[in-house]
ROSE-4610 file (N, C-alpha, C; in Angstrom, 1 decimal, always signed):
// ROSE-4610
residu = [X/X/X/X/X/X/X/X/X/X/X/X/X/X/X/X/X/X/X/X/X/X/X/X/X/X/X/X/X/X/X/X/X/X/X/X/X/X/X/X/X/X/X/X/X/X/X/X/X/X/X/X/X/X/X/X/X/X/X/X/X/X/X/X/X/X/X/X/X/X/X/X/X/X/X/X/X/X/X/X/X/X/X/X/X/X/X/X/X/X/X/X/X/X/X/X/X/X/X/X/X/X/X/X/X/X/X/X/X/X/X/X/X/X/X/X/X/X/X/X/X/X/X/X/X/X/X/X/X/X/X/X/X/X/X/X/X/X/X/X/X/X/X/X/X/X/X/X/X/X/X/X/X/X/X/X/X/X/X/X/X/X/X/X/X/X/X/X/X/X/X/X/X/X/X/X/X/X/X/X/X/X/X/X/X/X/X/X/X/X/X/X/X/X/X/X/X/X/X/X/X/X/X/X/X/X/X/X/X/X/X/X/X/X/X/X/X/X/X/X/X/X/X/X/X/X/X/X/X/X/X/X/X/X/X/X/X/X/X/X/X/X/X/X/X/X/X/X/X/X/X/X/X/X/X/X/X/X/X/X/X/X/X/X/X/X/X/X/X/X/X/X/X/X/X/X/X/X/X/X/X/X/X/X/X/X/X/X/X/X/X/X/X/X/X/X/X/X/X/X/X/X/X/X/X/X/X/X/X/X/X/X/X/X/X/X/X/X/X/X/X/X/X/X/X/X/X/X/X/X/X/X/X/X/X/X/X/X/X/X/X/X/X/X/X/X/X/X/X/X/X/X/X/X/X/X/X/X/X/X/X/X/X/X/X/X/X/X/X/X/X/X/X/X/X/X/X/X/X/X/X/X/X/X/X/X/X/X/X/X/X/X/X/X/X/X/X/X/X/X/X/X/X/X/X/X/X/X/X/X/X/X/X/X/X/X/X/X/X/X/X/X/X/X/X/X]
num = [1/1/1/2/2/2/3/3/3/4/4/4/5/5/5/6/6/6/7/7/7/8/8/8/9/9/9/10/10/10/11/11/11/12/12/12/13/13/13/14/14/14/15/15/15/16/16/16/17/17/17/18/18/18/19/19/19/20/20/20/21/21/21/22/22/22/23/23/23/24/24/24/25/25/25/26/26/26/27/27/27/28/28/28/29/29/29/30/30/30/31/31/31/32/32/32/33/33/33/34/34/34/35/35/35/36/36/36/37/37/37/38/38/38/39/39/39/40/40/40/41/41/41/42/42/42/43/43/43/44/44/44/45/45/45/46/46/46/47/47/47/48/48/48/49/49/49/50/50/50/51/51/51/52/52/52/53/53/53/54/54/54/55/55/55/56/56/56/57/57/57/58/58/58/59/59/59/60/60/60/61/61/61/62/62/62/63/63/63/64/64/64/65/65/65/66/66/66/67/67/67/68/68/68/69/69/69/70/70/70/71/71/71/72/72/72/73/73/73/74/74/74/75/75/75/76/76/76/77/77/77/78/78/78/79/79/79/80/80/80/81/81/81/82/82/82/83/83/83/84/84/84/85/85/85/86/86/86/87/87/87/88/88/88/89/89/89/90/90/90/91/91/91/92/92/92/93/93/93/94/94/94/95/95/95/96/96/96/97/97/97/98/98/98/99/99/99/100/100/100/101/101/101/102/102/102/103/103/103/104/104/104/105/105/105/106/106/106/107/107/107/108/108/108/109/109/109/110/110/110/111/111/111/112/112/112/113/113/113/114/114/114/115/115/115/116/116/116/117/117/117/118/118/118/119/119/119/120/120/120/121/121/121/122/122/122/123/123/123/124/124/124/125/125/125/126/126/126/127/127/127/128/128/128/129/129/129/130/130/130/131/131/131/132/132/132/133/133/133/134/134/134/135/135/135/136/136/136/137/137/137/138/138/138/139/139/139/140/140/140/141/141/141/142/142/142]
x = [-8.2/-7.9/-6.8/-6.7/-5.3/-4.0/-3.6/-2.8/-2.5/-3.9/-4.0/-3.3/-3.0/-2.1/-2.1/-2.5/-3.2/-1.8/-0.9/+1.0/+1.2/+0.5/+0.5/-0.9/-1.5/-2.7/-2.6/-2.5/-1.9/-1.0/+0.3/+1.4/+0.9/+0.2/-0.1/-1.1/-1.9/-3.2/-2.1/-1.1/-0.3/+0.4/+0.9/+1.6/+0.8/-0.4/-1.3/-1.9/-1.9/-2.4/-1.3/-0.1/+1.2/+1.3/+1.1/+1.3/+0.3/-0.9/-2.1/-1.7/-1.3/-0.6/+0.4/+1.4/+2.5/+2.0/+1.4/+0.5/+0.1/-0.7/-1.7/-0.6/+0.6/+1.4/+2.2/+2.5/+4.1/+3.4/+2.1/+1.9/+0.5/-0.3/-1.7/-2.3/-2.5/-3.1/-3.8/-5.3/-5.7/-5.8/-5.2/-4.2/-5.9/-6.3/-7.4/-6.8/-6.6/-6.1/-6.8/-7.8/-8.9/-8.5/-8.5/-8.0/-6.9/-6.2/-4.4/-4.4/-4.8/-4.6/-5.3/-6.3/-7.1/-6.3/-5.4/-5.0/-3.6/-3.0/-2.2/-2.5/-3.7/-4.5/-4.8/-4.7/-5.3/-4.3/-3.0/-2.1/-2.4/-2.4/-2.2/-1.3/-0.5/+0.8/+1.8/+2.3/+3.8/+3.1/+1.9/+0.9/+1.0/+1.9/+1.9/+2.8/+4.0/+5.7/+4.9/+4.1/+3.7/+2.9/+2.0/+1.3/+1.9/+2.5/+4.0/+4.3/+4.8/+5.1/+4.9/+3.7/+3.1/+2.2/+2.0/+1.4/+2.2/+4.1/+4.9/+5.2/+5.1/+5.4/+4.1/+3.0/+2.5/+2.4/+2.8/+3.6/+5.0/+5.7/+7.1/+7.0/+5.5/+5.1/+6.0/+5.0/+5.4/+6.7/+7.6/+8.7/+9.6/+9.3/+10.1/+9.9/+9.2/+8.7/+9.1/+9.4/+9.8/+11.7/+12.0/+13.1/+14.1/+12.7/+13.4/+13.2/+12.7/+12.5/+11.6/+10.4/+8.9/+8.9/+7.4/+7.3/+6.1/+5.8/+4.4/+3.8/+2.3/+1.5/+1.0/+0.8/+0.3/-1.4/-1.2/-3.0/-3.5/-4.7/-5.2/-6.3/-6.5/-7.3/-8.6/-9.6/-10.7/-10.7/-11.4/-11.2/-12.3/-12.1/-13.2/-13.8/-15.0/-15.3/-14.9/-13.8/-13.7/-15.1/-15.8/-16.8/-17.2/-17.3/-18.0/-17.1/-15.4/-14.2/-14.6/-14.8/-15.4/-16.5/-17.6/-18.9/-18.1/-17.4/-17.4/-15.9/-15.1/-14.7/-15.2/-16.3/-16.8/-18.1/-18.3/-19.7/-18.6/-17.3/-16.4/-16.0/-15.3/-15.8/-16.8/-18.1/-19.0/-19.5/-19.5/-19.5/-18.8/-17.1/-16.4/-16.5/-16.7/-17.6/-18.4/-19.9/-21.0/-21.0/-19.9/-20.1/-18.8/-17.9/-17.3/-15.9/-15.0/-14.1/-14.2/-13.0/-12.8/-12.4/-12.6/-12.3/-11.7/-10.5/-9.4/-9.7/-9.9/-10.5/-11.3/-12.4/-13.3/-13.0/-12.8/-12.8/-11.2/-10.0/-9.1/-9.1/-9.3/-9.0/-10.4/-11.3/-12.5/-12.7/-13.1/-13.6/-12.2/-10.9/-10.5/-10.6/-11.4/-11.8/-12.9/-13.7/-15.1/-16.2/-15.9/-16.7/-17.5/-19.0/-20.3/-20.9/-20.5/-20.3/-19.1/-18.0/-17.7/-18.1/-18.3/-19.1/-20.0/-21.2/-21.8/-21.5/-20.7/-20.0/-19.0/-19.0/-17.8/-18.9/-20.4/-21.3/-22.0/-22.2/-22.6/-20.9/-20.1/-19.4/-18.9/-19.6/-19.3/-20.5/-21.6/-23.0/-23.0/-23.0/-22.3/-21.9/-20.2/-19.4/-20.3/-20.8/-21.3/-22.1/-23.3/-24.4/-23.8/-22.8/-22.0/-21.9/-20.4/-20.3/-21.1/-22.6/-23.2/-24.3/-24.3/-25.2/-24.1/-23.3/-22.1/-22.0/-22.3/-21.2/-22.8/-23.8/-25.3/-26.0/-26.1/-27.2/-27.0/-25.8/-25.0/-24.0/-24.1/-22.9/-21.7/-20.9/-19.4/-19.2]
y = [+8.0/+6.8/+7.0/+8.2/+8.4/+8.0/+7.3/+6.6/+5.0/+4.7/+3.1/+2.5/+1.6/+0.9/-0.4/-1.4/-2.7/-3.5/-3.2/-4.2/-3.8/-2.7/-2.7/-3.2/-3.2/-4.2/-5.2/-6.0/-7.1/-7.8/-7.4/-7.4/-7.6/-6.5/-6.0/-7.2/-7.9/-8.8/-10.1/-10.3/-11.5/-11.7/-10.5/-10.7/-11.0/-10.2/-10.4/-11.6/-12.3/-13.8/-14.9/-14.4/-15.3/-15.3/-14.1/-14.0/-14.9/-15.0/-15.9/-16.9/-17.8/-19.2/-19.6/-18.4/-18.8/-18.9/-18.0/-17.8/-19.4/-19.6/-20.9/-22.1/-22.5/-23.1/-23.4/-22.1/-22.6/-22.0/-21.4/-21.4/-22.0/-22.2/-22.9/-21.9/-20.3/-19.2/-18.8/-18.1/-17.5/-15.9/-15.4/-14.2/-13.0/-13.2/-12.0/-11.1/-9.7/-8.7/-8.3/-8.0/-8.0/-8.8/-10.2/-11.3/-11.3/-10.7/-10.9/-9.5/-8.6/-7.1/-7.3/-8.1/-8.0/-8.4/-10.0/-11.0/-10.3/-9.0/-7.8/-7.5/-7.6/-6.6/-7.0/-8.5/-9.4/-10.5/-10.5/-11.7/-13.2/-14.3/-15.6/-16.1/-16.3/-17.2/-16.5/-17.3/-17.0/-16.6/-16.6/-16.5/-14.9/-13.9/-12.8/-12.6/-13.2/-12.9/-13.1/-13.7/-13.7/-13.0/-12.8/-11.3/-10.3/-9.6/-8.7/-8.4/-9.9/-9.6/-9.2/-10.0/-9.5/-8.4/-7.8/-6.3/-5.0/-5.3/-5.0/-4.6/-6.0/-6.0/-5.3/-5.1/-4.6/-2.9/-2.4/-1.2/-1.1/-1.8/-2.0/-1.9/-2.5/-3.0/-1.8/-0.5/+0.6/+1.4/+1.1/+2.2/+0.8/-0.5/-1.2/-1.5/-1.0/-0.6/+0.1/+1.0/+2.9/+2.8/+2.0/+1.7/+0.7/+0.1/-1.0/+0.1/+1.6/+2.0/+2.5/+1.6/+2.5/+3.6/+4.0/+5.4/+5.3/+5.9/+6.0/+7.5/+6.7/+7.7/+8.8/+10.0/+11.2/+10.9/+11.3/+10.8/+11.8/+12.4/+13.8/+12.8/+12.8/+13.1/+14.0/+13.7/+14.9/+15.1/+16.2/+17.2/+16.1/+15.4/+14.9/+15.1/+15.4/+16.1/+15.1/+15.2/+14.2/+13.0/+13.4/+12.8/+11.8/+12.3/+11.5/+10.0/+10.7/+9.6/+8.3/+9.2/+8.2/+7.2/+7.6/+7.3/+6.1/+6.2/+5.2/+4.0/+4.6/+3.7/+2.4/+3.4/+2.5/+1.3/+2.0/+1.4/-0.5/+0.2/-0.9/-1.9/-1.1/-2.3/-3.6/-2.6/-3.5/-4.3/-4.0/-4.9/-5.7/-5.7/-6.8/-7.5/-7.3/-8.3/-8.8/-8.4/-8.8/-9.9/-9.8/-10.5/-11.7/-11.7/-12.8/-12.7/-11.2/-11.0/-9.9/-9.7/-8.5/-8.8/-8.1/-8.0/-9.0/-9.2/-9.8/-11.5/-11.3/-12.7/-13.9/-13.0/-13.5/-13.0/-12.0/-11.9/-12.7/-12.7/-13.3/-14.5/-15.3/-16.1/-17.3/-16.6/-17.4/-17.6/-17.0/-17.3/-18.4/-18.3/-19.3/-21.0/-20.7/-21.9/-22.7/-21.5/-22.0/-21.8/-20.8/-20.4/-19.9/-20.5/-19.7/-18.4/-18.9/-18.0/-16.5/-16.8/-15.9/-15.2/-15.4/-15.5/-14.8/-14.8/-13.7/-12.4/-12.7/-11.8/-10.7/-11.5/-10.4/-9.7/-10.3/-9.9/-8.4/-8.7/-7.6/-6.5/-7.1/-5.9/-4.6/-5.6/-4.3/-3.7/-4.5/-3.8/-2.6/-3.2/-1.8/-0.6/-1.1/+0.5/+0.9/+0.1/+0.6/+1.9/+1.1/+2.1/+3.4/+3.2/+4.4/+5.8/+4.9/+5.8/+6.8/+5.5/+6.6/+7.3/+7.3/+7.9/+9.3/+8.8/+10.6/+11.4/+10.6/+11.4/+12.6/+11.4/+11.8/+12.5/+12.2/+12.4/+13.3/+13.2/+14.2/+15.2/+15.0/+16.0/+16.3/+14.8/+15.1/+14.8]
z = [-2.2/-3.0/-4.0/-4.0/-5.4/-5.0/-3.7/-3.4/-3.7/-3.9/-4.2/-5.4/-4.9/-5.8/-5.9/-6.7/-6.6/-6.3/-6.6/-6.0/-4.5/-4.1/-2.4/-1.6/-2.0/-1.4/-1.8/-2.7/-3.2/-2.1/-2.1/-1.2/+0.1/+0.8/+2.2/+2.4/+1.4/+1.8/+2.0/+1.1/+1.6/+2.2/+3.3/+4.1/+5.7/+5.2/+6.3/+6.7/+5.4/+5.3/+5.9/+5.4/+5.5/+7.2/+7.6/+9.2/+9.8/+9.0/+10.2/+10.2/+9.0/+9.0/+9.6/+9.8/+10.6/+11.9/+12.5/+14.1/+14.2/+13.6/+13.2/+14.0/+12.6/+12.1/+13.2/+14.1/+15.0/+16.5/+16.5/+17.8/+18.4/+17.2/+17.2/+17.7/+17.0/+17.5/+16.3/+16.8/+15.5/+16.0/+14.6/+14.3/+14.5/+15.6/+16.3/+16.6/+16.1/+16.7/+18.4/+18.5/+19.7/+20.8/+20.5/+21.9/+21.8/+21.0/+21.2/+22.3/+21.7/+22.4/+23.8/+24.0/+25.3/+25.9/+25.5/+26.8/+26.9/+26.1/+26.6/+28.4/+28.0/+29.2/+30.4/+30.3/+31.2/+31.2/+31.5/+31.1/+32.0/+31.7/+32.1/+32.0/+32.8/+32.8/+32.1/+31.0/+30.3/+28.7/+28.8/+27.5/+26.8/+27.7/+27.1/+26.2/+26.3/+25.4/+24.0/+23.3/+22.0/+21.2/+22.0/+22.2/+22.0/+22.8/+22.5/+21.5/+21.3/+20.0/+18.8/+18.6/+17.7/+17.7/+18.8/+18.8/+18.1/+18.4/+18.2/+17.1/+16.5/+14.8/+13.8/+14.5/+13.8/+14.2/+15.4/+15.1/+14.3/+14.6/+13.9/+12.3/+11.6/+10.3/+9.2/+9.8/+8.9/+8.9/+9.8/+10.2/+9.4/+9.1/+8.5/+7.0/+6.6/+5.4/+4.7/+5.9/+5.2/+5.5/+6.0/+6.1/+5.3/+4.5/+3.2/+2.1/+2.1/+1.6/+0.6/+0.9/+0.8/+1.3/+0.5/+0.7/+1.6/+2.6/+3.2/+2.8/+2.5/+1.9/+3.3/+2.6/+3.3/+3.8/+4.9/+5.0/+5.9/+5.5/+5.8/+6.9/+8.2/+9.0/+9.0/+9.2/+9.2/+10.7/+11.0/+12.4/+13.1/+13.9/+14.9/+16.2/+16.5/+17.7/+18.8/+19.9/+21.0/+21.9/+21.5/+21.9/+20.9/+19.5/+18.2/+18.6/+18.7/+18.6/+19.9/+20.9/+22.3/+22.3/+21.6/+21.2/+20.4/+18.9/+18.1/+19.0/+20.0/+20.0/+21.1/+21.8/+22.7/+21.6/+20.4/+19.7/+18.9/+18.7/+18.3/+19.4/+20.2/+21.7/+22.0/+22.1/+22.3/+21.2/+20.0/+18.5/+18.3/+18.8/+18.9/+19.9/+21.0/+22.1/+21.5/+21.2/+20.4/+19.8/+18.8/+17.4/+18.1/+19.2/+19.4/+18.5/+18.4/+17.6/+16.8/+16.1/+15.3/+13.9/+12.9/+11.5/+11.0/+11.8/+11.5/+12.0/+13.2/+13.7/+12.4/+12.2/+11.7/+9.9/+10.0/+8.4/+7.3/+8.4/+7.6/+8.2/+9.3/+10.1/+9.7/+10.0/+10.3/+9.0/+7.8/+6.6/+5.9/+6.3/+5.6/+6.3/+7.7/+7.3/+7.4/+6.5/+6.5/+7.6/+8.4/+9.8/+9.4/+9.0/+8.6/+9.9/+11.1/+11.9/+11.7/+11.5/+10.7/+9.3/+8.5/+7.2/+8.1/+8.5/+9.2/+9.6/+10.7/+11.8/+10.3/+9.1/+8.4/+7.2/+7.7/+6.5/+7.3/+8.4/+9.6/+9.7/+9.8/+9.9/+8.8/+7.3/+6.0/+6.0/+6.2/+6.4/+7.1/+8.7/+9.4/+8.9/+8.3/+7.9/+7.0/+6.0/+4.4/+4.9/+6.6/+6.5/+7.2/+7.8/+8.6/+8.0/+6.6/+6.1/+5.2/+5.0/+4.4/+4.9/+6.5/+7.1/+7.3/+7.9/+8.3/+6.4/+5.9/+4.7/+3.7/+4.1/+2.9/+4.1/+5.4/+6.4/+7.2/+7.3/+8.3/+8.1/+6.6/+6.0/+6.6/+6.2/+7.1/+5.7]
């Protein structure tokens, strides 16, 4: 956390926001990371070129960043056992199936507009991490 800096979360939450409204606004799409990345996976029709795109730009996000001249912070990885990684990405998988979307779906998309189903689905998913990280970090001594 000695990297944090409340003018880059600040920033980064509004640009995040600004992008759902545009999605919203000029394509009548809600800015779901998960169903945008799925229907990558599964294309219908001419439904993929926007998709793309926006998968794109959100690799593109950081290397244009660092190219207006930000600095990108150093970030130390911990050692993960290949299996732990397998295990949790299949446990996110089936959670975001589950719950009918992902973080983003539901937590920037859904709560602005009042989706008490979201509002759930984003109450379950901090509960989740909360109890995660403090089962690996107190219980399991990572």
């Amino acid at each position: 956390m000695e990297n944090f800096t409340p003018f880059s979360a600040l920033a980064g939450g509004g640009l995040i926001g600004l992008a759902a409204v545009l999605l919203m606004l000029f394509l009548g799409r809600i800015a779901g990371v998960s169903g945008i990345a799925g229907g990558l996976l599964r294309p219908v029709g001419g439904d993929w070129l926007w998709r793309l795109a926006f998968v794109l730009g959100l690799v593109a996000g950081p290397f244009a960043y660092q190219a207006l001249g930000g600095a990108l912070p150093e970030v130390q990885f911990p050692v993960a056992q290949p299996l732990g990684l397998i295990v949790a990405g299949l446990l996110v998988g089936f959670g975001t199936r589950l719950g009918g979307g992902c973080t983003s779906g539901h937590g920037v998309c859904g709560i602005s507009r009042l989706s008490l189903r979201s509002v759930t689905a984003t109450g379950v998913f901090m509960f989740t991490g909360f109890t995660s990280v403090f089962i690996i970090r107190h219980m399991m001594g990572g």
